[in-house]
N, C-alpha and C positions, 0 to 999 in steps of 0.2 A: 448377440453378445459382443461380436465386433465393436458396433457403436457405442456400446456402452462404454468400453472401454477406449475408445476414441475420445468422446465426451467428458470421460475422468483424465486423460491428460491435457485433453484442450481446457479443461477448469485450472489444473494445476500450473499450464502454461501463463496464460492472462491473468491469473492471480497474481502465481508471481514477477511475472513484471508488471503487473501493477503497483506490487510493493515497491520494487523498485524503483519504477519510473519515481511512484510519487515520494516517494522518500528523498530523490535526488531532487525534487523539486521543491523540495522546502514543505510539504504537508504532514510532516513527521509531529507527533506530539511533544519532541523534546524541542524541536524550532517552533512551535505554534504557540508552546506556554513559556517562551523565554523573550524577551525583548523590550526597551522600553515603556512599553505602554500596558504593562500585565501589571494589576496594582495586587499588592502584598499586603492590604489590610487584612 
């Protein structure tokens, strides 16, 4: 049970800084679908 619950916060850890990292890194949906080259037809 231990483990188990190691492994649920090692998931919730590297998720979210995942989120974060890649969000600061520009991989966000709101900088990915903005910028000159996104056509609006």
């Amino acid at each position: 049970m231990k483990a188990f619950v190691a492994a649920l916060a090692a998931i919730a850890i590297v998720s979210t800084g995942a989120w974060f990292a890649l969000g600061h890194a520009g991989f966000s949906a709101a900088e990915r679908g903005t910028g000159e080259n996104v056509r609006l037809d």
